[in-house]
Every structure is written in structure tokens, then in C-alpha cells.
C-alpha positions in Angstrom: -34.5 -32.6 -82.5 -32.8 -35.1 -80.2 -34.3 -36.2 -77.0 -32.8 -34.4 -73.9 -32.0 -36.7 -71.1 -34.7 -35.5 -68.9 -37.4 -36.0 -71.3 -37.3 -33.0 -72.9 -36.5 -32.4 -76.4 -33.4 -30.0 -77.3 -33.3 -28.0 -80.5 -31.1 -28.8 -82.6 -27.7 -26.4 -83.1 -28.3 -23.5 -85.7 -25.3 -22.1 -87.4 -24.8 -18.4 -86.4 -27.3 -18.8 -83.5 -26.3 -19.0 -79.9 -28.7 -20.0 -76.6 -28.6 -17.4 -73.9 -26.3 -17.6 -71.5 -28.9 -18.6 -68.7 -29.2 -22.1 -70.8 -25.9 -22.3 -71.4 -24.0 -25.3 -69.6 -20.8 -24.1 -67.9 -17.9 -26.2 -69.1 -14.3 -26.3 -69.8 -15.0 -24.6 -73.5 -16.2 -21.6 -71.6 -13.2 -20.6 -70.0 -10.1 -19.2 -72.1 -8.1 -21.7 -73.0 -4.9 -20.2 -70.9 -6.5 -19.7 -68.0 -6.2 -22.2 -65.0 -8.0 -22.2 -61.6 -6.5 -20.2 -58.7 -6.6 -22.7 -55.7 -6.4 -20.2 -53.2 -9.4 -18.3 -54.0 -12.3 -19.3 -52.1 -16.0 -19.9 -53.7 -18.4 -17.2 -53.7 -20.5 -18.8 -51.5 -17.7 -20.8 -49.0 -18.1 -20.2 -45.2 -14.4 -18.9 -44.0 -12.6 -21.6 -42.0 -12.7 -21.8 -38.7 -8.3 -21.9 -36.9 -7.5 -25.0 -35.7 -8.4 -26.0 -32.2 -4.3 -25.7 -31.2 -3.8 -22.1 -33.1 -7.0 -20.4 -31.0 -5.0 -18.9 -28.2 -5.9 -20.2 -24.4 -6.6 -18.2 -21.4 -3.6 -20.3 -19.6 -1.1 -19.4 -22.4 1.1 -16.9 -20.9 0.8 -13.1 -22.8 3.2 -12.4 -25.5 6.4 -10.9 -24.6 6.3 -7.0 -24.1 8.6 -4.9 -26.5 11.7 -3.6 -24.6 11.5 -0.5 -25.8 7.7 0.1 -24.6 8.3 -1.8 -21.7 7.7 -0.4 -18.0 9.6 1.6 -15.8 11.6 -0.3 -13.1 10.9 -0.2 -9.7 14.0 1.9 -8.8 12.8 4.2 -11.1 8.8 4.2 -10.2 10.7 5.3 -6.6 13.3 7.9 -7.8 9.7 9.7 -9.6 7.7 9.2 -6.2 10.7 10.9 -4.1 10.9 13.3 -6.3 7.0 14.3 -6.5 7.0 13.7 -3.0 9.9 16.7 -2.4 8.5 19.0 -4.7 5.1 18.8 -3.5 6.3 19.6 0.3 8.6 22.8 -0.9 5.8 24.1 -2.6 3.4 23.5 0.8 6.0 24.8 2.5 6.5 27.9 0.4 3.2 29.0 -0.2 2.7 28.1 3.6 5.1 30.4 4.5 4.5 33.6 2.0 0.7 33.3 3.4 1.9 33.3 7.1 3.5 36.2 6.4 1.1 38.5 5.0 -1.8 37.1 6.9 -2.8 38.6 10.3 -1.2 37.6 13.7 -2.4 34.2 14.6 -0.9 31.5 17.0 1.2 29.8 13.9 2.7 32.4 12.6 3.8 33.6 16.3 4.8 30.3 17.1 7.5 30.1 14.0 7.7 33.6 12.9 11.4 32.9 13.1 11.2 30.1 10.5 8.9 32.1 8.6 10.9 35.3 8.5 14.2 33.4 7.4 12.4 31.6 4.6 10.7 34.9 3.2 12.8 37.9 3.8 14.4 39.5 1.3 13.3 37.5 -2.0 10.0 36.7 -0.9 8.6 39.8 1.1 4.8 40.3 0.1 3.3 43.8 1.0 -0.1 45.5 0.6 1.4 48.7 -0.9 -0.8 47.5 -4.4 -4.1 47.5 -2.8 -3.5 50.4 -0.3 -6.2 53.1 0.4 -3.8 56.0 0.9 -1.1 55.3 -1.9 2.1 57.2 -1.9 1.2 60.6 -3.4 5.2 62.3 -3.1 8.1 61.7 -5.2 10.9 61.3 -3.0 14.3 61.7 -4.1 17.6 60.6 -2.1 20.9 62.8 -2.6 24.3 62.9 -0.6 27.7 64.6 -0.4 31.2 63.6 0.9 33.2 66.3 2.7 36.8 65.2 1.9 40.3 65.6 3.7 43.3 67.3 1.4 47.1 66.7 2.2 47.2 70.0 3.8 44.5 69.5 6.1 41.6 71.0 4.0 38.3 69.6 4.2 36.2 70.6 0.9 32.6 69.2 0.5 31.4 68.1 -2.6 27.7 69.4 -4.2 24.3 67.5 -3.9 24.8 64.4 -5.6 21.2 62.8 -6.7 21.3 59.0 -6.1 18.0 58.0 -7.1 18.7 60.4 -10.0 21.5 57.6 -11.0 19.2 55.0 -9.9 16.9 56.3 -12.7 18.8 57.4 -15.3 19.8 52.9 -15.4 16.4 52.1 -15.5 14.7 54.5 -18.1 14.9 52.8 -21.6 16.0 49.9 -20.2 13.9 46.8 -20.8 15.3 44.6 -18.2 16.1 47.2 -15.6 17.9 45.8 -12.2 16.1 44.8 -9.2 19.0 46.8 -7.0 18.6 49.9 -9.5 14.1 50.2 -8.6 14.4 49.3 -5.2 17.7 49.2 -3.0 18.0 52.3 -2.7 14.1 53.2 -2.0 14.0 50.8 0.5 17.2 51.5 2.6 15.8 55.0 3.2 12.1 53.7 4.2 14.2 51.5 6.8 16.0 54.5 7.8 12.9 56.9 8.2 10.8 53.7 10.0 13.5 53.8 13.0 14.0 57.5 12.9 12.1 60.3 14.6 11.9 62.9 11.9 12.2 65.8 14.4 15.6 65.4 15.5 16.8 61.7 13.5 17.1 59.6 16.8 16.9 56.1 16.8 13.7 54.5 18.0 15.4 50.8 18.4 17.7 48.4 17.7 16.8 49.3 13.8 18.4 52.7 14.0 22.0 51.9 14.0 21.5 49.3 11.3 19.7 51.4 9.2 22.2 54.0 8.9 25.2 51.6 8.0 22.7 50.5 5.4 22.2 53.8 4.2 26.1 54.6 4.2 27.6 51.8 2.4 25.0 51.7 -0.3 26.3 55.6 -1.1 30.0 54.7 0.0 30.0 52.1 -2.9 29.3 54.4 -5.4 31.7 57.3 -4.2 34.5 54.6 -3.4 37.5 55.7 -0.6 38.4 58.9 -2.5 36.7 61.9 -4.0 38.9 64.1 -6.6 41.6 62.8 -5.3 41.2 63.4 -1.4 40.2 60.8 1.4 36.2 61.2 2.3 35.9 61.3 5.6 32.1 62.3 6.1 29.1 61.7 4.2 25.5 63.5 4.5 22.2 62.9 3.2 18.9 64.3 2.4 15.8 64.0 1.1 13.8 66.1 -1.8 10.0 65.3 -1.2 7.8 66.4 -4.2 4.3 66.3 -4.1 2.3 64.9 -7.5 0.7 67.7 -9.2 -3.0 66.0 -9.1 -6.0 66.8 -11.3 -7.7 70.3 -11.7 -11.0 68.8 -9.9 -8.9 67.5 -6.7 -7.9 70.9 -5.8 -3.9 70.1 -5.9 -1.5 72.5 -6.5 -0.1 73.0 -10.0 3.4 73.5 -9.0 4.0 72.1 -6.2 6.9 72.7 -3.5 9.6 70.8 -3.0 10.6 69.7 0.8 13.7 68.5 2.1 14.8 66.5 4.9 18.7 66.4 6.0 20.5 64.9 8.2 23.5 65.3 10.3 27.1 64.2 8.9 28.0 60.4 9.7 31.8 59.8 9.8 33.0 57.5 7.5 36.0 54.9 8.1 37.9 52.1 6.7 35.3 49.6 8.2 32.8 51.0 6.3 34.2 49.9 3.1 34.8 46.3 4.2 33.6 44.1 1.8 32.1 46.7 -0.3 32.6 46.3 -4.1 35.1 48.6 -6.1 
């Protein structure tokens, strides 16, 4: 066996007989013979490089240049938003300001501007208690009218009982998107009517009376138009059909209850109180 350089002494080479790998030299033969190094790979063992001291980026270098199409809103526009916030915000103060003045009890505000208040709310806005009221309406009240009419020859035939809210109901049953006019215009003109009306003898009790009467007219008027078969209408009359609910066994209430009516006197009717009425 030859000497080893170290001192040792190394075996000779046996045919057919390998030394484990541990003892095995690396060199050239044990690599295939096609393959070469890769120069970019890096050795197991290699630290990774530190960037150059001129690629580290420095606090004093200005920040990269923001995409245009995340960049900022301009200052027009920042302002156009801040308006815009601004006005909405205040219509909604002034709104809800406004609807609670209403509906909240006399104070020195709501005295002070009740005519601000009043122009803002009335008629799309009204709020009423009616929901939470202790005594709820317990009648069904039905309005109705008739025409009295003025022939050629000097006649003047009146027409039968015509039922208004009957109409008014017959457009809003099986309708899923009935009118506002149809549920309450109606119902309302005659409350205004019967709030500035002594039941007794129907005279006014202020400046409310008149109007509500000319209310009550040309909402019938614009349903009957100028004519009725044929002949000039020259009166009109109303009345009311009040119907109790029948309630409950328990309450006491009666089964069938009686129907009341309230009628009042004949209104004449003439070509001013068509102006600007529909149809």
C-alpha cells in the first residue's frame, strides 16, 4: 500500500470494490461529464449580498411618482364633495327640524316660525298622532253627492246618491300601488269641512268654512264635469253615511248596527268653479 501524504497509508485500489462516499475525494470525475457549473447559483452555505451603498434608497430621495390613475382628488374636487356634504347635511337638519317642530308641543320656536315651519311641512309632510291615538275612529264614514241639473225647457231633475268614497274604493281594492288622492283626498276634504262646521245647522266657525266647502265642491265637480245626461248642473249636495263597526260579542256592540247620515244644504255651482279643474 502506498504511503498517503499525511502519513497514513492508503489501500491499494480493488477491482469491483468502491470506498464509501464519505472517503471519497470530490473531483471533476464525479460529476457527469456534460454537466457544467451554473454561475448564478449561490453556495449552500453563501451569506446573500448586501445592495450597493448607491442602490439602498435615502430618506432625502424624493418618493416614487404616484400612478395617475390612483392618484388623489384635486382640490376643486375635495371642495365640490365638501359643498355638497355641507348642503345635504343642513336640508336634512332642517327637515327633520321642521317635521319635529311640528308635531311637538307649543314652545317659543315653533311660535316664533310657525310660518316657516307650516310652509315647509304642509301637505307632503304633515305628521299626526291618529296611529297612537287612545280613542281611534270606530265609524265608517262614507261621502256621497248629487247634481240637480237644468234641461232646455227649464226643468231641473236631480240625479240619485252617488257614493264618492265608494269610487274612491273600488281604485284602491286589488290594487297594489293604490293612489295617494284615491285613500285620502277625499277623506280629508270632508274632516276639513266638518272641523269648521257646526254640525247642527253647517255654519261656518271661521275663515276655514268658506274654503272648506270650495274644497269639497270641486273635488266632486271634477268627477261629474259641467254636464250631467246631457243637462248643465247647476247645484250640487252632499251627505254623509256614518256606520258604526260591529265590535266583538264581549264589548257589548251592536251586531247590526245603524247607519246615520248627515246632509247638507244645496251649494250652487258656476263656471268659476270649474276653473282650472281637470276634464
Amino acid at each position: 500500500m502506498p504511503d498517503h501524504p499525511n502519513g497514513t497509508t492508503q489501500p491499494d485500489a480493488i477491482p469491483g470494490f468502491d470506498l464509501p462516499a464519505q472517503r471519497r475525494s470530490p473531483g471533476a470525475e464525479d460529476a457527469p461529464p456534460d454537466a457544467t457549473p451554473d454561475p448564478t447559483a449561490e453556495a449552500p452555505n453563501e451569506a446573500p449580498k448586501e445592495a450597493p451603498d448607491d442602490a439602498r434608497p435615502s430618506a432625502a430621495d424624493p418618493p416614487p411618482a404616484a400612478d395617475p390613475e390612483t392618484a388623489r382628488w384635486s382640490l376643486t374636487s375635495l371642495l365640490v364633495l365638501a359643498v355638497t356634504a355641507v348642503l345635504l347635511a343642513s336640508a336634512t337638519v332642517w327637515h327633520l327640524g321642521t317635521v319635529f317642530l311640528s308635531i311637538a308641543p307649543s314652545n317659543t320656536i315653533s311660535q316664533k316660525y310657525q310660518a316657516q315651519i307650516n310652509s315647509h311641512v304642509y301637505p307632503e309632510f304633515e305628521q299626526n298622532w291618529q296611529l297612537f291615538a287612545p280613542n281611534p275612529l270606530q265609524d265608517n264614514i262614507a261621502v256621497e253627492a248629487r247634481v240637480q241639473t237644468l234641461t232646455p225647457g227649464g226643468a231641473r231633475p236631480q240625479s240619485g246618491w252617488i257614493g264618492l268614497t265608494a269610487q274612491d274604493i273600488a281604485h284602491i281594492r286589488h290594487n297594489p300601488a293604490p293612489s295617494h288622492a284615491d285613500q285620502n283626498q277625499l277623506r280629508r276634504a270632508w274632516d276639513y269641512y266638518t272641523a269648521w262646521h257646526n254640525q247642527q245647522d253647517e255654519t261656518s266657525l271661521g275663515l276655514g268654512g268658506p274654503l272648506s266647502r270650495e274644497y269639497l265642491k270641486r273635488i266632486a265637480l271634477q268627477r261629474f264635469g259641467r254636464d250631467w245626461q246631457g243637462n248643465q248642473i247647476i247645484q250640487i249636495q252632499f251627505r254623509a253615511a256614518t256606520t258604526p263597526l260591529a265590535g266583538p260579542s264581549w264589548t257589548g256592540a251592536a251586531h247590526k248596527p245603524q247607519t246615520s247620515y248627515r246632509t247638507l244644504p244645496w251649494w250652487a255651482v258656476s263656471d268659476d268653479d270649474y276653473t282650472g279643474l281637470q276634464g
